[in-house]
C-alpha positions as CSV (number, residue, x, y, z in Angstrom):
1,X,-40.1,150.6,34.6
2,X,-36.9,149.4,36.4
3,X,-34.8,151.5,33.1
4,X,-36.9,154.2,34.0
5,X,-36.4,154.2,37.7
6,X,-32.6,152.8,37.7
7,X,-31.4,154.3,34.3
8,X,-28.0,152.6,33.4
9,X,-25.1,154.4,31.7
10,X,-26.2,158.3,32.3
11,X,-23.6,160.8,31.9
12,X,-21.1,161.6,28.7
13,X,-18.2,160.2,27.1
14,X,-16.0,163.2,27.4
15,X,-13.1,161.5,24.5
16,X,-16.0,160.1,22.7
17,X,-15.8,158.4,19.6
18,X,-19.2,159.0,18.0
19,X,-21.9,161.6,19.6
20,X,-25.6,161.0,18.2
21,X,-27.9,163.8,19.0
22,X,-31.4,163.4,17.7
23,X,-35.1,165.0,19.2
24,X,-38.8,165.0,18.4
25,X,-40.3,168.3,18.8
26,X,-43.7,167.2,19.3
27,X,-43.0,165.1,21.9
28,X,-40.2,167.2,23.3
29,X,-38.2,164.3,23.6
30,X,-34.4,164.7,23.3
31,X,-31.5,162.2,23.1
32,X,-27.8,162.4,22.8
33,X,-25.8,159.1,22.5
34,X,-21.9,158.6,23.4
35,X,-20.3,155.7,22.2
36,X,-16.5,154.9,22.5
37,X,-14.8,152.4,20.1
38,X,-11.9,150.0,20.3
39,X,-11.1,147.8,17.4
40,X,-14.6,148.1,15.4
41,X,-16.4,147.3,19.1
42,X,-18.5,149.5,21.3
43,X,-16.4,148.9,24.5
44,X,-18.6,152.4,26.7
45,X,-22.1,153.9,25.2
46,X,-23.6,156.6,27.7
47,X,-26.5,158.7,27.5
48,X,-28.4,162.2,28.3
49,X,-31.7,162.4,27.8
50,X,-34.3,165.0,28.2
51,X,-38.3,163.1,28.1
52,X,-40.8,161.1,29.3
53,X,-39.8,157.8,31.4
54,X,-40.1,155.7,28.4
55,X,-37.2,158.2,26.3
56,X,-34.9,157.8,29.5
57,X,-36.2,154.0,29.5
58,X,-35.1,153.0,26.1
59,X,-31.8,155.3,26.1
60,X,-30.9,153.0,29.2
61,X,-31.7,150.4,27.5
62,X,-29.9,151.1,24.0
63,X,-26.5,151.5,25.6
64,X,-26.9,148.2,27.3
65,X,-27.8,146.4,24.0
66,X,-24.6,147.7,21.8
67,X,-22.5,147.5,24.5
68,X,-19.6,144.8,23.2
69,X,-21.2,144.4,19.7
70,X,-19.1,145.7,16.7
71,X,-20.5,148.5,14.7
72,X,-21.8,146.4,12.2
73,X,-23.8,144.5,15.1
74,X,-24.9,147.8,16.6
75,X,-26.5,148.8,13.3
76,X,-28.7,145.6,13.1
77,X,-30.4,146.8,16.8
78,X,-33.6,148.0,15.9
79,X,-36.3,150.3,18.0
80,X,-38.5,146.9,17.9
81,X,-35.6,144.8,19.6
82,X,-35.2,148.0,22.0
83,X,-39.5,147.7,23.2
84,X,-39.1,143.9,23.2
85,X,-35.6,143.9,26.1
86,X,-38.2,146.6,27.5
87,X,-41.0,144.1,28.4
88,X,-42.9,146.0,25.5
89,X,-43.9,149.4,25.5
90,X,-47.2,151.7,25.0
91,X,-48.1,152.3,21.6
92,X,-48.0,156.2,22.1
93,X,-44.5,155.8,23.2
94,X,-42.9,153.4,20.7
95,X,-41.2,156.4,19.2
96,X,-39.4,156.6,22.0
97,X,-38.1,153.1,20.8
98,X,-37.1,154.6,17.4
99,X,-35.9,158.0,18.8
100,X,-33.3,155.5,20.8
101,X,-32.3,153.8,17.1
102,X,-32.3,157.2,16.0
103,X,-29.8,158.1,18.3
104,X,-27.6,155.0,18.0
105,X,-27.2,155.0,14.2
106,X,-26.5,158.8,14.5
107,X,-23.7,158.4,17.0
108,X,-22.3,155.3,14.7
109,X,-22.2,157.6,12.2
110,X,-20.1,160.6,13.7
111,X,-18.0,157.8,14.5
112,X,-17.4,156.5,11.5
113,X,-17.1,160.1,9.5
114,X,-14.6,160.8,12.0
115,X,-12.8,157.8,11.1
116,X,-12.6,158.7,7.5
117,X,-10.5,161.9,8.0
């Protein structure tokens, strides 16, 4: 509840390295993830998300997780460690959990596409 109530990291990385944009249209649930990158680490991860308490929960929780891990750390956090820094979450909203994985690996993606070029 206290993610939910006191959501950390809100807003957008205007310069940001990697956007990840991902939704569930049954739930109505939509996330975008910002991350910013400094020498392979996740130095600023921020988030907008339109949902239920437990979709703005486990965004807020997300970008404190990855925060200071390299990518290759990032990409190991799973939607189960997400529920589990949560206190545990509702089985009707452990997508939310995944959406939030979702979201990450899609943002760590842009990044690293936009590295290649």
């Amino acid at each position: 509840m206290e993610h939910f109530r006191n959501p950390r990291n809100v807003g957008e990385i205007s310069d940001a390295d990697g956007i990840g944009n991902v939704g569930n249209p049954i739930c109505g649930d939509i996330m975008r993830l910002y991350i910013k990158v400094k020498d392979n680490v996740i130095t600023d991860a921020k988030f907008k998300t339109y949902g239920c308490g437990a979709a703005i929960a486990t965004s807020s929780m997300i970008t404190e997780l990855v925060k200071g891990k390299t990518i290759e750390e990032a990409l190991k956090v799973s939607n189960s460690a997400v529920a589990e820094a949560l206190g545990g979450l509702p089985k009707i909203k452990m997508h939310c959990s995944v959406l939030a994985e979702e979201a990450l690996k899609s943002a760590i993606d842009d990044y690293l596409k936009k590295k290649k070029k």
